[in-house]
C-alpha positions in Angstrom: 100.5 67.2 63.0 98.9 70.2 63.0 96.9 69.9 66.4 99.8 68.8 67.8 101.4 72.1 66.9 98.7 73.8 67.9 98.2 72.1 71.1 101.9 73.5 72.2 101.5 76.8 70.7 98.6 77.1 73.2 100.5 75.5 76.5 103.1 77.9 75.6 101.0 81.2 75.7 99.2 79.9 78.6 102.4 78.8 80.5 103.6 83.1 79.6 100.6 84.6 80.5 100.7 82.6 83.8 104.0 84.0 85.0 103.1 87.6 83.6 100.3 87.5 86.2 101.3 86.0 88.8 104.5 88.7 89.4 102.3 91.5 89.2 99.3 90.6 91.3 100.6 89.8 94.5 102.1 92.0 97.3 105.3 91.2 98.7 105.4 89.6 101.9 107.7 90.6 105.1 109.0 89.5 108.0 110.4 91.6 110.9 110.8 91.3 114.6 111.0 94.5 116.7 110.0 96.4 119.1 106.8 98.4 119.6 107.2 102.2 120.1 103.4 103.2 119.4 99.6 101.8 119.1 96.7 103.8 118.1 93.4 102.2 117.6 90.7 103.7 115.5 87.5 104.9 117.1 85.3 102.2 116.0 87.9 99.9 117.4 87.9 97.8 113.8 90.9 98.3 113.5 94.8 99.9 114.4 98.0 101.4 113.6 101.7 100.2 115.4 105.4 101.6 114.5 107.6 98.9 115.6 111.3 99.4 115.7 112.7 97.0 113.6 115.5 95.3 115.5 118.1 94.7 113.2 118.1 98.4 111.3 116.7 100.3 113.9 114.2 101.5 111.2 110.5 102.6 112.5 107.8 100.6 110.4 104.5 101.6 109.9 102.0 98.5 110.7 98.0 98.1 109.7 96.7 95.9 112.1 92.8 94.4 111.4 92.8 91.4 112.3 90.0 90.5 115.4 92.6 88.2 117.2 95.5 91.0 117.3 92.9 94.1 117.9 91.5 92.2 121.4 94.9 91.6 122.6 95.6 95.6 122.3 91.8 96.3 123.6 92.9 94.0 127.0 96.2 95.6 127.5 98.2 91.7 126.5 100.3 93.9 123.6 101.7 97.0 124.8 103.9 99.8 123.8 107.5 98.2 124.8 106.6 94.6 123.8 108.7 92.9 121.4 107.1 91.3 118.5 107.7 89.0 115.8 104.9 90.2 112.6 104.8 89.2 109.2 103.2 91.9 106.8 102.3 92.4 103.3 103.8 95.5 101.8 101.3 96.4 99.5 100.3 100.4 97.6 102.9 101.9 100.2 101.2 100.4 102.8 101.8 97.3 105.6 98.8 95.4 106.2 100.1 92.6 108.9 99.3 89.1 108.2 100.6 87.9 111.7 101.4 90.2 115.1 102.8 88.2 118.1 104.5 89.2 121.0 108.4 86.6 120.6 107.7 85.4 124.1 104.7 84.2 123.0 101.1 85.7 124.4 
């Protein structure tokens, strides 16, 4: 009787301390589709900031862009200022590191 107890006082802590951490350690992920109205790449070329216009507020939001695949399309001219894009981001310490960054045409 009393590892039985015991056994369920433990699942329950563990089940607590599960959902404790796992709402606080992860960034909050977003989805937008709008247009670009800047790109500036970094010297070293590792990696780059967008503003997109997002197309249903009209609100400018500031993207980090590092991924290789995303950075080569802006280094060959295939994303450009103007180009409507669908990008998924994680909102994360104020900042939006993007996840995903395609044009909605498709590229």
């Amino acid at each position: 009787m009393n590892k039985l107890f015991s056994v369920v006082i433990l699942l329950a802590v563990m089940a607590v301390s599960n959902l404790v951490l796992a709402g606080s350690a992860s960034a909050e992920e977003m989805k937008m589709v709008g247009e670009i109205s800047k790109i500036t790449l970094a010297g070293d070329g590792t990696s780059a900031t967008a503003i997109l216009k997002d197309t249903k507020t009209g609100e400018s939001v500031t993207i980090e862009v590092t991924d290789e695949m995303t950075l080569d399309k802006f280094k060959d001219k295939r994303i450009v200022e103007g180009d409507e894009i669908r990008c998924k981001f994680d909102k994360d310490d104020g900042k939006n590191k993007s996840k995903r960054f395609v044009k909605t045409a498709g590229c």
